[in-house]
C-alpha positions in Angstrom: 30.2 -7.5 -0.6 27.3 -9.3 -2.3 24.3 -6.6 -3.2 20.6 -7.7 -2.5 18.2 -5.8 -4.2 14.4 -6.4 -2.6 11.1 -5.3 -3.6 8.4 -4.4 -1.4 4.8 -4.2 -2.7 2.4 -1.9 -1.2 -0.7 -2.7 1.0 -3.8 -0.1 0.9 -7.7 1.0 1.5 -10.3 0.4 -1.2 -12.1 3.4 -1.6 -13.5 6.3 -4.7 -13.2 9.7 -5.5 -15.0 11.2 -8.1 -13.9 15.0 -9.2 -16.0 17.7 -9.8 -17.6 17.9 -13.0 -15.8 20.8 -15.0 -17.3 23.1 -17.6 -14.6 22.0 -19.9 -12.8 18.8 -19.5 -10.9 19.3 -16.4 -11.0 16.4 -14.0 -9.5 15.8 -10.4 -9.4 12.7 -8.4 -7.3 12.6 -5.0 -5.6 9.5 -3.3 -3.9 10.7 0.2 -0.8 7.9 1.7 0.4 7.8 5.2 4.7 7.2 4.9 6.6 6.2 8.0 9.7 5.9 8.8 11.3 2.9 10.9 14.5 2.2 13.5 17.0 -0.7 13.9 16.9 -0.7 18.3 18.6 -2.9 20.6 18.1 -3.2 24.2 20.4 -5.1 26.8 19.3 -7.3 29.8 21.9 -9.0 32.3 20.9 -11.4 34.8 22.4 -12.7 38.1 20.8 -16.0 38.1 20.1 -18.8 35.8 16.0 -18.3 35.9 15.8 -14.5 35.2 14.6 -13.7 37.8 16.7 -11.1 39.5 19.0 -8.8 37.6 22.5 -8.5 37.8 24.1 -6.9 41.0 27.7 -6.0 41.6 29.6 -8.5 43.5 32.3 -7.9 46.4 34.7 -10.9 46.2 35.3 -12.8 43.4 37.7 -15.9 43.7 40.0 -17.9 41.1 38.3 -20.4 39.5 34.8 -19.5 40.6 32.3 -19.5 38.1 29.7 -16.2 38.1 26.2 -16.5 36.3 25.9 -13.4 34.0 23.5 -14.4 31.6 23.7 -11.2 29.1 20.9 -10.7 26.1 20.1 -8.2 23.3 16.5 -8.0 22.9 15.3 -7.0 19.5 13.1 -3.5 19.7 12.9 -3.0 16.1 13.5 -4.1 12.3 14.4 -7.2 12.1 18.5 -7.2 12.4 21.9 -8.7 12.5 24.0 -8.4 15.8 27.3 -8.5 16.7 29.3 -7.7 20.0 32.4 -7.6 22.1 32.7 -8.1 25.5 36.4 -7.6 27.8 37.3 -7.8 31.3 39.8 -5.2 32.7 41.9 -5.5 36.3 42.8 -2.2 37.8 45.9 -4.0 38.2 46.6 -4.4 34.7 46.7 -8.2 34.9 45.2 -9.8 31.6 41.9 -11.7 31.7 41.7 -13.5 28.2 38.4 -13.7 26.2 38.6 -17.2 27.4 36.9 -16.3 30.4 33.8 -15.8 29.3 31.1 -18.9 28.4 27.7 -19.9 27.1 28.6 -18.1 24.0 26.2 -19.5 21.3 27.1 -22.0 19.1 25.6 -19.5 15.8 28.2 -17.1 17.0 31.3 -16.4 15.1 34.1 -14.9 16.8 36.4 -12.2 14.0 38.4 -10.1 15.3 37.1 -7.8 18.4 33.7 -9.1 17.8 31.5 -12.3 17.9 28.6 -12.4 15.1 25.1 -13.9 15.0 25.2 -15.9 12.2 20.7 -15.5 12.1 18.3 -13.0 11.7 17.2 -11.3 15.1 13.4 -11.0 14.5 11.5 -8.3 15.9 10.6 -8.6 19.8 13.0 -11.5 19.9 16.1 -11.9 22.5 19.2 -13.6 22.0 22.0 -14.8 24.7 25.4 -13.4 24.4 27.2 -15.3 27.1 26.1 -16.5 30.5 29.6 -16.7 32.9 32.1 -15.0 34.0 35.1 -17.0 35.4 38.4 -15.5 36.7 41.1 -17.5 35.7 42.5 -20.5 37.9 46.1 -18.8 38.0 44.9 -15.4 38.8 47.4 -14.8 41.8 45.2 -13.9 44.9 47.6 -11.5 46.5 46.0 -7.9 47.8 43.0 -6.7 46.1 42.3 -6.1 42.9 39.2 -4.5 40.7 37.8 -6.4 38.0 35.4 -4.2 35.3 33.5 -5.9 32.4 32.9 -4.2 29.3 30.1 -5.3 26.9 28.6 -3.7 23.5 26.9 -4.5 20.8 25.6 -3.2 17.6 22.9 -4.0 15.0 22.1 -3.7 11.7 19.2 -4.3 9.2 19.2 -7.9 8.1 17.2 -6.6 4.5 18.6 -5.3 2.0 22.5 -6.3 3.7 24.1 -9.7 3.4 27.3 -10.4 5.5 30.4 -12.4 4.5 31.3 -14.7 7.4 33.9 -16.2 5.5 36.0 -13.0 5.6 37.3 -11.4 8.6 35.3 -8.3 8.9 31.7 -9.6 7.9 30.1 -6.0 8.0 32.3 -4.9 5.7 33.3 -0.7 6.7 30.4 0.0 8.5 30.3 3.4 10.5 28.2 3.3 13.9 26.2 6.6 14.1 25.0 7.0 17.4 21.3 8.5 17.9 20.0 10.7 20.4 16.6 11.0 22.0 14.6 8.7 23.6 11.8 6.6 22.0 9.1 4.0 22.4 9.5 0.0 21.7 6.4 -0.1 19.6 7.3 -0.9 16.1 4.9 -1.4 13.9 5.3 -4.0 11.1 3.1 -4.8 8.2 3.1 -7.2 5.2 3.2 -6.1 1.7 1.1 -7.0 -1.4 0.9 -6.2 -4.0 -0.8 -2.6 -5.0 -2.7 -1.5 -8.2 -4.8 1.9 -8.6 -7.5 2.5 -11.7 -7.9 6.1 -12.7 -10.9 5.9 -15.0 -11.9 8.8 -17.3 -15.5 8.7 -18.0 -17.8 11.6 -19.1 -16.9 14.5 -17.1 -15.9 12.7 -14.0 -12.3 10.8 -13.4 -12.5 8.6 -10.8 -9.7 7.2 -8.4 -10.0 3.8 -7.6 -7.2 2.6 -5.2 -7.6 -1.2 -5.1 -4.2 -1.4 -3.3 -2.2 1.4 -4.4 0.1 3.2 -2.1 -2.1 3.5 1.1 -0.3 1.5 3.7 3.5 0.4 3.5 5.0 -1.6 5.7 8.3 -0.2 7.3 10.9 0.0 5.0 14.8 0.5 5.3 17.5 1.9 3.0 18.0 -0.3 0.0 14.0 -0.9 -0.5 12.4 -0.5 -3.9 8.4 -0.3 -3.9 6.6 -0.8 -6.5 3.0 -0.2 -7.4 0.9 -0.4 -11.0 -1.6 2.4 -12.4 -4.4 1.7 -14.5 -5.4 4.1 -16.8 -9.0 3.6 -18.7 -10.2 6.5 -21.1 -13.8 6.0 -21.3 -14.6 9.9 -21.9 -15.1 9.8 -25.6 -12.5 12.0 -26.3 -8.7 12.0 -26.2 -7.4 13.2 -22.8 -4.3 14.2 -21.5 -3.4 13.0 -18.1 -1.3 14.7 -15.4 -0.4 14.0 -11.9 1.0 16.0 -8.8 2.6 15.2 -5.3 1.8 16.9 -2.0 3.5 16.0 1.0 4.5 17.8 4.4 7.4 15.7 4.8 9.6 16.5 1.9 12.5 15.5 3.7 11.6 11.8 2.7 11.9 12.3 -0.7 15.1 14.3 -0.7 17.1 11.1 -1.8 14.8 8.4 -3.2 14.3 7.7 -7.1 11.3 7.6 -8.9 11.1 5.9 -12.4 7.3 4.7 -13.8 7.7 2.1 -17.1 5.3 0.9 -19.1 4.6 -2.6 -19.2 7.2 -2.8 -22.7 10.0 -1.3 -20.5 9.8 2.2 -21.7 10.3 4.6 -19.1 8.4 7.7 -19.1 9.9 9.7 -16.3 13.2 9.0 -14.3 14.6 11.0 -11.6 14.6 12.5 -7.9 11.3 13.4 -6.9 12.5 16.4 -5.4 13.9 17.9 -8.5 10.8 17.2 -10.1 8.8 20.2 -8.7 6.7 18.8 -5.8 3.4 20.4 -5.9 3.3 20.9 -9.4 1.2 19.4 -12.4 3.1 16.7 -14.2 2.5 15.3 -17.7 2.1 11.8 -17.2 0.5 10.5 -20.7 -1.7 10.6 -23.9 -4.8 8.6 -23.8 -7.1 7.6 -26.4 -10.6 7.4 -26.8 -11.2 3.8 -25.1 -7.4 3.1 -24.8 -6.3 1.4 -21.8 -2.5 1.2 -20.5 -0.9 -0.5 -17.2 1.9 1.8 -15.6 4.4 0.5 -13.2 5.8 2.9 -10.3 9.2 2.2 -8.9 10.4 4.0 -5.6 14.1 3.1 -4.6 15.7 4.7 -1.3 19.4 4.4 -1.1 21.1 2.0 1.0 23.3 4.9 2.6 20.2 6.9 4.0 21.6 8.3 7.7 19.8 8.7 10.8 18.0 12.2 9.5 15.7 10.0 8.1 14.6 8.0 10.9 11.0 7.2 12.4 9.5 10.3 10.3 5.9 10.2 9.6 4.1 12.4 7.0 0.7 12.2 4.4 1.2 12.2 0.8 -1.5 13.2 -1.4 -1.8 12.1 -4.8 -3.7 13.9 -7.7 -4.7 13.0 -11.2 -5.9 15.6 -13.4 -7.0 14.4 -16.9 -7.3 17.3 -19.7 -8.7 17.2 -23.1 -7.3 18.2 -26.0 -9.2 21.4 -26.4 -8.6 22.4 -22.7 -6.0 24.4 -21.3 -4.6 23.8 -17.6 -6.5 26.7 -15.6 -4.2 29.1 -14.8 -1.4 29.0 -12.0 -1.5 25.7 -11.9 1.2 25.2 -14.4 1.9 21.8 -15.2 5.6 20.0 -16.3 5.9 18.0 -19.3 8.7 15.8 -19.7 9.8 12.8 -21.7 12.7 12.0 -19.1 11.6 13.3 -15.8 8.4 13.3 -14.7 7.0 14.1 -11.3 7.4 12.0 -7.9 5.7 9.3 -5.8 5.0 8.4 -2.6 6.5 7.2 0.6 10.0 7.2 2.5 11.6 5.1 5.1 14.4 4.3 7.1 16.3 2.4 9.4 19.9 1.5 10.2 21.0 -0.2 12.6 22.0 0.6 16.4 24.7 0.9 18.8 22.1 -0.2 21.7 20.0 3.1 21.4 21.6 4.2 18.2 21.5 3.3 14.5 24.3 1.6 12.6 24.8 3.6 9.3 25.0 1.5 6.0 28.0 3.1 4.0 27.9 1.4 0.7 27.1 2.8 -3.1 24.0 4.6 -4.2 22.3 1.8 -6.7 21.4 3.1 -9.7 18.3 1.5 -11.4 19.4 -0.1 -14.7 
């Protein structure tokens, strides 16, 4: 199945934090994030009548022939989605009832296998129709009694990051339903990306934080997402400084599975890796700098496209800190600091969503992308 990669810039605050001036050259600035995590939620509505206005009640007789409005919707509660669904009609006799007997089935539906797809995007808070009759067939016999029960589910799945073949007889591909428990509330909320940049200035004494756009708001994301953000970095201390950086969160559950890589704007990578191997909490050594040199840095966060439903509507803080140290300064002890070439330290923000088996998610089983 066809692999879509997509990039999701972050949105933020404006706003400036000046560290304390140190009696050496140790400086501090502090950026704190908000990360939240997001669903894939369905909801069914059947209806008895062709206005809505009165929903769907059992009925005692039903005759051959006779045409029953059951006007049957999914209404979207979360990411925006792909459906599909089945619906089947069983006698307590045993007699057959073909497929047949159901209409209004959309004209963007594809029927494969035990399933009928929407072709389109479901948007957030939108509904679509699944069918809206129920007709017993003609020749039903109507000798004695019989029991007619009418089956209908449906599942979702994120539309981003996922791209369906309709051509082929399975369009999901091998998809695994993983069913959620708990209840929770339809508010979703959605955001638009831009794109983010953060200055961390180094001047005197003083190293100032000034996130234009960097990593303060996201909007939801879902497994497959890559963010991105830029860092610039301006030595205007007079001195050559050493810059480090360090990761606080409360959630480190987020970060358990995402990669972190930050490039320069040639292409060389400084620091590759999980942020969770890369000692969260800890100082990392980001770069050299200069007197007056200047240097762009671009932050990539990737979250696999086979996160489960552990990962689901979490919400944590993230706190951000840049240290800049000069050359004749040592990092104060117990506050250790990593160097690396390879592996670096982490960044910000995790996010999920699957999709749903009406109030569960639909887990995306395909391989871990590896940056390249």
């Amino acid at each position: 199945m066809k692999k879509r990669k997509r990039r999701i810039i972050a949105v933020l605050l404006c706003w400036m934090l000046c560290g304390t001036t140190a009696s050496g050259a140790v400086q501090e600035g502090e950026v704190t994030t908000t990360i939240r995590s997001g669903e894939v939620r369905i909801r069914m509505h059947r209806y008895g009548d062709e206005k809505k206005e009165k929903g769907w009640e059992d009925l005692e007789h039903i005759l051959p022939g006779q045409k029953i409005t059951m006007i049957t919707e999914i209404e979207n509660l979360g990411e925006n989605c792909l459906i599909r669904y089945q619906m089947t009609a069983e006698a307590k006799s045993n007699r057959e009832i073909p497929i047949s007997s159901f209409s209004g089935i959309p004209g963007n539906c594809v029927r494969k296998g035990e399933y009928f797809y929407h072709t389109d995007v479901v948007k957030h808070g939108e509904t679509v129709r699944l069918f809206t009759a129920f007709t017993l067939p003609e020749t039903w016999e109507q000798g004695g009694e019989d029991e007619i029960r009418i089956h209908v589910a449906a599942d979702a799945i994120q539309s981003r990051n996922f791209t369906p073949d309709f051509t082929s007889e399975h369009p999901w591909g091998d998809q695994v339903i993983q069913k959620v428990s708990g209840k929770t509330g339809d508010q979703l909320r959605i955001l638009t990306p831009r794109k983010g940049t953060c200055r961390v200035v180094l001047e005197g004494d003083d190293i100032i934080t000034v996130p234009d756009t960097f990593f303060a708001e996201f909007g939801t994301l879902v497994p497959g997402d890559v963010i991105q953000g830029e860092l610039q970095i301006d030595n205007r201390s007079g001195r050559p400084e050493d810059v480090y950086w360090k990761l606080e969160t409360e959630e480190e559950l987020l970060l358990e599975q995402a990669e972190l890589w930050v490039e320069k704007e040639d292409g060389t990578v400084l620091c590759q890796g999980s942020p969770s191997e890369q000692s969260l909490g800890q100082f990392a050594f980001l770069e050299t700098y200069e007197q007056n040199e200047k240097e762009n840095l671009i932050f990539f966060l990737r979250f696999p496209e086979d996160m489960d439903n552990t990962y689901r509507l979490r919400e944590s803080t993230l706190t951000w800190t840049f240290r800049a140290v000069s050359e004749d300064t040592t990092v104060p002890a117990g506050q250790e600091s990593v160097k690396t070439g390879e592996n670096s330290h982490v960044i910000l923000y995790g996010c999920m969503a699957g999709g749903a088996l009406l109030t569960g998610i639909l887990l995306i089983k395909r391989r871990r992308r590896r940056h390249g």
